[in-house]
C-alpha positions in Angstrom: 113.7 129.1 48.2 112.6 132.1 46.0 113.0 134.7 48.9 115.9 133.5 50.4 118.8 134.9 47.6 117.3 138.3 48.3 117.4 137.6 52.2 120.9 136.2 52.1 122.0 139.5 49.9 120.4 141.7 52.4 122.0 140.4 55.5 125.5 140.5 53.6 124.8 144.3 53.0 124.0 144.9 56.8 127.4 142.8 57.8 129.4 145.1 55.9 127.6 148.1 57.1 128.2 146.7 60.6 131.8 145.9 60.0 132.6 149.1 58.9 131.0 150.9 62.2 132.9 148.6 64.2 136.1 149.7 62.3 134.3 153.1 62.8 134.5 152.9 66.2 137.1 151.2 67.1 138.8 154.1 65.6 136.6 157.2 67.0 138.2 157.7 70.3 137.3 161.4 71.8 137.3 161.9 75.2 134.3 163.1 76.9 134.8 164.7 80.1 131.8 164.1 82.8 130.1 167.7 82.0 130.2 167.1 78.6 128.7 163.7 79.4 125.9 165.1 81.7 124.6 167.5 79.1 124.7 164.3 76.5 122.5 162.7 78.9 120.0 165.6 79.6 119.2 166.4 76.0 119.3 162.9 75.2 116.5 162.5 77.9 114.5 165.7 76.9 114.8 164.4 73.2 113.5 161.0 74.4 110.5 161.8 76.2 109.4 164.9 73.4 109.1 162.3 71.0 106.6 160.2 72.7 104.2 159.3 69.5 105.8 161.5 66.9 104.5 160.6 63.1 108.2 161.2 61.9 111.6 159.7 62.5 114.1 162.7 63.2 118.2 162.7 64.1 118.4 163.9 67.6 122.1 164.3 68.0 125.5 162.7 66.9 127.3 160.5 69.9 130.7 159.2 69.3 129.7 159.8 65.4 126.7 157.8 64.9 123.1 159.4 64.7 121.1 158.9 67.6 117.3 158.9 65.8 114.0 159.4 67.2 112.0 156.6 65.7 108.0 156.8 65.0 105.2 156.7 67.7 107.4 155.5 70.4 105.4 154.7 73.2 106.1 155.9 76.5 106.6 151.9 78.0 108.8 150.7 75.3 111.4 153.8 74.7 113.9 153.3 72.0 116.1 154.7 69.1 118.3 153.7 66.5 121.6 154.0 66.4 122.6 154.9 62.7 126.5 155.1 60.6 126.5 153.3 57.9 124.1 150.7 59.4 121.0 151.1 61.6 120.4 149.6 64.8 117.9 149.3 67.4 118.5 150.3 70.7 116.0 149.9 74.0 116.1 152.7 76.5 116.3 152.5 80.0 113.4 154.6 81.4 116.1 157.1 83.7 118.8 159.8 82.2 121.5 157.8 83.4 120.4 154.9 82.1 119.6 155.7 78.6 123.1 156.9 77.6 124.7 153.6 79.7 122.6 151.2 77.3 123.6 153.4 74.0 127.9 152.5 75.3 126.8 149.1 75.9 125.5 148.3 72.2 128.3 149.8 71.0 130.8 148.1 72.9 129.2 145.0 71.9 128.9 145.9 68.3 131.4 143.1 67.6 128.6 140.0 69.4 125.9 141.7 66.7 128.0 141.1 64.2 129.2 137.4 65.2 124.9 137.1 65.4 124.2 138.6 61.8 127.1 136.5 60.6 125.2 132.9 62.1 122.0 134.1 60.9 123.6 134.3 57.4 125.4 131.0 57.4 122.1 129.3 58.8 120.1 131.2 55.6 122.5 129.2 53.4 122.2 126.0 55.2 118.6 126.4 54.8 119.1 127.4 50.9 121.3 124.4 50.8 119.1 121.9 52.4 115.8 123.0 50.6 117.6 122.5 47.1 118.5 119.1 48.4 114.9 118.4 49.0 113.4 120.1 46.1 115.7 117.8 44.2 114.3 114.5 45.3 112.0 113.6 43.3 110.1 111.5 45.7 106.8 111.3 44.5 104.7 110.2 47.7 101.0 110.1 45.7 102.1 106.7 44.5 102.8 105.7 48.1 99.9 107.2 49.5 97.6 105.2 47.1 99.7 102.0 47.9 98.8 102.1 51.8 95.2 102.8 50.7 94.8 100.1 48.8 96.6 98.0 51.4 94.3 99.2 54.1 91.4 98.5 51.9 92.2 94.2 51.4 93.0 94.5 55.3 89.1 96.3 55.7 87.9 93.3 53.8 89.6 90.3 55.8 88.5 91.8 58.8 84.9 92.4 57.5 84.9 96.3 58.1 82.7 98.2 56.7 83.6 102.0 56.0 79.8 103.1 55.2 
């Protein structure tokens, strides 16, 4: 119950972030001709795959105006980057040229489902928050029960002659 204020104000800061990059781009439209888009692709790749197990974090390029980052030690199975405006958000890499640039346009396209997700996620952290007051509040005292049964078990012990030693 302590952490989850501080839980519930940080996913309400990443909501916003996230609505404003959809209103971001939803209104960045720039057409990118298929040359264009193939050189995207190749440094894209080249960036990729130089920054197998880096130690830093470093802005590779600007696509449809969020930063494409290079995260730390990226392994060579599991290639990824974030995708960075206002918020920051993680993006798994196909392992081909094509393929890499294809899954960046799919995130964004789907920025709105993320968004629908973070906004669930935040309703069930105040149902939670709701629900644990609720039973932090009840005062239910369950020593006094548990001593009850004991005893209870303890005359049945006798009448049926068990012996606990």
């Amino acid at each position: 119950l302590m952490e989850l204020p501080a839980r519930i104000n940080h996913q309400a800061e990443v909501i916003e972030k996230c609505k404003l990059d959809i209103e971001h781009y939803h209104n960045y439209y720039r057409e990118i001709d298929k040359e264009e888009r193939k050189a995207i692709r190749g440094a894209l790749f080249a960036a990729v795959k130089s920054n197998i197990l880096m130690p830093t974090e470093r802005v590779a390029m600007t696509y449809k105006g969020f930063d494409i980052v290079l995260p730390v030690n990226m392994t060579v199975e599991k290639p990824f980057i974030w995708l960075q405006k206002n918020g920051r958000y993680y993006v798994e890499l196909a392992d081909t040229e094509l393929g890499m640039l294809v899954r960046i346009d799919n995130y964004l396209d789907k920025l709105e489902e993320h968004l629908e997700k973070m906004q669930t996620s935040l309703s069930d952290m105040y149902a939670r928050k709701s629900a644990t007051k609720a039973e932090l509040s009840q005062k239910e005292n369950y020593t006094d029960k548990i001593e009850e049964i004991k005893a209870r078990l303890e005359k049945l012990d006798k009448k049926l002659g068990v012996n606990k030693k």
